[in-house]
Each structure stands twice: as C-alpha cells, then as structure tokens.
C-alpha positions in Angstrom: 59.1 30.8 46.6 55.6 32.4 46.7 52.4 30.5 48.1 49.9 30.9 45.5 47.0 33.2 46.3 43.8 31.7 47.6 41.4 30.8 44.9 44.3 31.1 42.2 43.9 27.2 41.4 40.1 27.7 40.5 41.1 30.7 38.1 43.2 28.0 36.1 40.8 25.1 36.7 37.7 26.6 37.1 37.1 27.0 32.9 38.0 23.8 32.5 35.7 22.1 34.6 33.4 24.1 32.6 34.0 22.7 29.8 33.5 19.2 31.4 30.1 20.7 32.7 29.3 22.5 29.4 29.8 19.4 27.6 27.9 17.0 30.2 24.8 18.8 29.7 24.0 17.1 25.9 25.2 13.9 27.2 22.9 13.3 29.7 19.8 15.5 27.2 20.4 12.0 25.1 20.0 10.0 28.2 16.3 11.8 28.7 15.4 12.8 25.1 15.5 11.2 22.0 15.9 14.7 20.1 19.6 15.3 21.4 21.4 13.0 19.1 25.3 13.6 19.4 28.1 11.0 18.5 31.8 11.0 19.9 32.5 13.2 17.0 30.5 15.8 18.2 31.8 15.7 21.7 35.7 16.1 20.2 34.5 18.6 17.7 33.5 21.0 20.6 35.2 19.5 23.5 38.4 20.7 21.5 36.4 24.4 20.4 36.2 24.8 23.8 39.9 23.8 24.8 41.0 26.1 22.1 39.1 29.2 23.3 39.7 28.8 27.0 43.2 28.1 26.5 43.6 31.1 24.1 42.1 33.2 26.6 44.3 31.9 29.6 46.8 32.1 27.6 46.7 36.1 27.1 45.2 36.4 30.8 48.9 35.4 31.7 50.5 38.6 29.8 50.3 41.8 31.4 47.4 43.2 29.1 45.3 45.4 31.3 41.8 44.8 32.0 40.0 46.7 29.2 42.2 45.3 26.4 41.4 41.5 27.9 37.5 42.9 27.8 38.2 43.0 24.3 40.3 40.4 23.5 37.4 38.2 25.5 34.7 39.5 23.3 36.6 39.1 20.6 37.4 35.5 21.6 33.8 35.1 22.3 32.3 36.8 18.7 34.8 33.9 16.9 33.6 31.2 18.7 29.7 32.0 18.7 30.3 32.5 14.7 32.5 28.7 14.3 29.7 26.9 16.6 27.2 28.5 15.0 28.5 28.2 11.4 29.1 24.0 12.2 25.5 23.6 13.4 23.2 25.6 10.7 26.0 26.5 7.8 25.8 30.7 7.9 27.2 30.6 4.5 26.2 27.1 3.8 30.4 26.2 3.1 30.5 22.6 1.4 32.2 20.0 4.1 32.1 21.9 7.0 28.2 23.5 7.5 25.7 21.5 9.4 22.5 20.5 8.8 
C-alpha cells in the first residue's frame, strides 16, 4: 500500500473547510450588523449548494479527465452555480416559489 502524497489530505479537505469558512462569514456579519438577516434555512439552502458543487467537482477531479477539460468542467460548474445563487437571491426570471426577494 501507497503513503498518500504530502498535502493530498488538504486537496480533499481543503474545499470543505471552505465551505465551513464561506458559510461563517454571514454568520458572524449578523453578529455585527443588523442588515445580514439569515435563518437556518438559509445556511442549509447554500451550505448544501456548496456541498453539491464541491462534491461534483471532486467527484470528476477523481477521473482521469486532463487538465483543460476539468478547466471547463470547473467553469462550467462555476457558471451553474453563480446563475442558482444568484437566481435564489434576486429571481433572474422572477420563477414563482423559488426567486428571492
């Protein structure tokens, strides 16, 4: 059996502490500001956006896609999930139920 490499574990656990970090930085804006006004259903709602995405993407780093094709499939991954969080915020095309404000 193979050690892993060094610096392999933060490759798997590094974008998931960023989510933890990501999602700390609301949390403590409503410990500060009254303007940030999130509930638990806001911290599942994009805790589990951000899950999804970085597990995607982990997901096909494993395969044995070459560098430029995970470029895309990153960017790609990245376009989706500017367009969701963006579309649950504001409402892009103002979609009954799921929109925001």
């Amino acid at each position: 059996m193979q050690s892993p490499k060094p610096g392999s574990r933060w490759k798997v656990w590094g974008p998931w502490l960023g989510i933890v970090m990501l999602l700390s930085i609301p949390f403590l804006a409503m410990q500060i500001t009254g303007e940030v006004n999130w509930d638990e259903t806001d911290f599942i709602v994009m805790g589990s956006l951000l899950a999804f995405f970085v597990g995607t993407f982990q997901l096909f780093a494993r395969t044995r896609f070459g560098r430029g094709k995970m470029l895309y499939i990153g960017f790609g991954l990245l376009i989706v999930f500017l367009y969701i969080w963006a579309e649950l915020a504001v409402g892009i095309f103002n979609i009954p139920g799921i929109s925001g404000s």
